[in-house]
C-alpha positions as CSV (number, residue, x, y, z in Angstrom):
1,X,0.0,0.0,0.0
2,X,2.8,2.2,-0.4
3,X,3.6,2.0,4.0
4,X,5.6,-0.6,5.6
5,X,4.5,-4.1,7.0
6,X,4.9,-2.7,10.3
7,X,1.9,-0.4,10.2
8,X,-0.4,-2.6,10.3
9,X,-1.6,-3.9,14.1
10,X,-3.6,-6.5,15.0
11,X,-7.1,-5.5,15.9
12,X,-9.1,-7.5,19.0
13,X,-11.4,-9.0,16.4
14,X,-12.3,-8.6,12.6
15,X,-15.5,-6.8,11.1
16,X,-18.5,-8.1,10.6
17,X,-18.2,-11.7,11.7
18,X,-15.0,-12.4,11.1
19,X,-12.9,-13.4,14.0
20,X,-9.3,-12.0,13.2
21,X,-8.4,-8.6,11.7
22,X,-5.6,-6.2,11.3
23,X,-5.5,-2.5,10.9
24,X,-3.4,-0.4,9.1
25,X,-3.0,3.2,7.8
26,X,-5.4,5.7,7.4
27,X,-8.4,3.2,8.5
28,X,-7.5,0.2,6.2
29,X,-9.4,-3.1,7.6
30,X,-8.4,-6.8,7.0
31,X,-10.6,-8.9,8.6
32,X,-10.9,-13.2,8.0
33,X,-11.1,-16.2,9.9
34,X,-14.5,-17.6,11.6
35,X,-17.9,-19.4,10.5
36,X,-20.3,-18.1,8.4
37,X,-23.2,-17.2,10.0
38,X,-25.7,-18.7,7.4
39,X,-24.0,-22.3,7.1
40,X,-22.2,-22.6,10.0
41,X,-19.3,-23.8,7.5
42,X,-15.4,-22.3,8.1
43,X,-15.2,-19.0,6.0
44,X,-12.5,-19.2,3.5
45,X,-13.0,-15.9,2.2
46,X,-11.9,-11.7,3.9
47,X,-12.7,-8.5,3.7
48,X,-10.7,-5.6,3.0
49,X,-12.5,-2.0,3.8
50,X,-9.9,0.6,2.0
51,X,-11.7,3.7,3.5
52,X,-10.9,7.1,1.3
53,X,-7.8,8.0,3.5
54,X,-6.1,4.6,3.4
55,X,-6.9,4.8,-0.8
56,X,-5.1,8.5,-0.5
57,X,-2.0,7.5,1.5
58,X,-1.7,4.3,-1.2
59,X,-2.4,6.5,-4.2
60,X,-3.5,5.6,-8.1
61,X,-0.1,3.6,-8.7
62,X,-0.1,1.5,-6.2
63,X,-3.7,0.7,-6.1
64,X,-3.5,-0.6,-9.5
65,X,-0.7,-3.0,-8.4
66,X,-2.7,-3.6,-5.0
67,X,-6.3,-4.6,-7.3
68,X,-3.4,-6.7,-10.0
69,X,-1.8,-8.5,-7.3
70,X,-5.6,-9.4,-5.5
71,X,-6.7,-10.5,-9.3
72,X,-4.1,-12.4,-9.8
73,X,-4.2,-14.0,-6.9
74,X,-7.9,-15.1,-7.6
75,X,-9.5,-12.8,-5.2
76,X,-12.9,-11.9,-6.4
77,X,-14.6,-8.8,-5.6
78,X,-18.4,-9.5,-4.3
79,X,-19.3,-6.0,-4.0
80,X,-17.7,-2.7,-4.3
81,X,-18.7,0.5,-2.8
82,X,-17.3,3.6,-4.6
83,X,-17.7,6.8,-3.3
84,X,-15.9,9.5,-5.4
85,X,-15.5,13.9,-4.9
86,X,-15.5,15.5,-8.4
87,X,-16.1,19.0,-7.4
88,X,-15.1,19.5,-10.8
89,X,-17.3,17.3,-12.2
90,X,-14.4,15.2,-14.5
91,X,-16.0,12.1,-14.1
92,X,-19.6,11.4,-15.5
93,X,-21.9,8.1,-14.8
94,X,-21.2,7.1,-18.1
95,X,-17.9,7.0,-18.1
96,X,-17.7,5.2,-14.7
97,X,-20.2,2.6,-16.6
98,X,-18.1,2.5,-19.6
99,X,-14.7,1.9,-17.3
100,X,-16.6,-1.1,-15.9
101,X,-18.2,-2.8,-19.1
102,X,-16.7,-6.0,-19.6
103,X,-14.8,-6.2,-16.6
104,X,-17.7,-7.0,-13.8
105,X,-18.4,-10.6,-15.4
């Protein structure tokens, strides 16, 4: 994420309903380990929460290598939550749609 290894802590317990989690700069959440709620079956999955501040301090470079490496690695994204300030209004629906076509299969 552009910080060192040793900015990350580990938290008491994970979000949501995961059982393990560590925290890092600017609000940035890992969180896995535990039983799903619904099945009762060992999760095999995490969550990463990359608030705005941690997705500053990392910046466009290395969140491209962060989203490659997580691809590569077979992650899979089950939902994203995008929140974006264009005061300047660069960025239009369309184009966000257009970024995406193709690539949310």
């Amino acid at each position: 994420m552009g910080v060192e290894y040793a900015d990350w802590f580990m938290l008491k317990t994970g979000i949501s309903d995961y059982v393990m989690g560590q925290g890092g700069p600017g609000g940035a959440k890992l969180s896995w380990g535990g039983n799903d709620q619904q099945t009762g079956e060992e999760r095999t999955d995490s969550h990463l929460d990359l608030p705005g501040q941690a997705c500053t301090i990392m910046g466009e470079q290395r969140m491209m290598r962060l989203l490659k490496t997580l691809s590569d690695a077979g992650s899979v994204a089950t939902r994203v939550d995008i929140a974006i300030d264009d005061y300047v209004r660069r960025v239009g629906v369309l184009d966000v749609m257009e970024s995406l076509d193709g690539q949310m299969r």
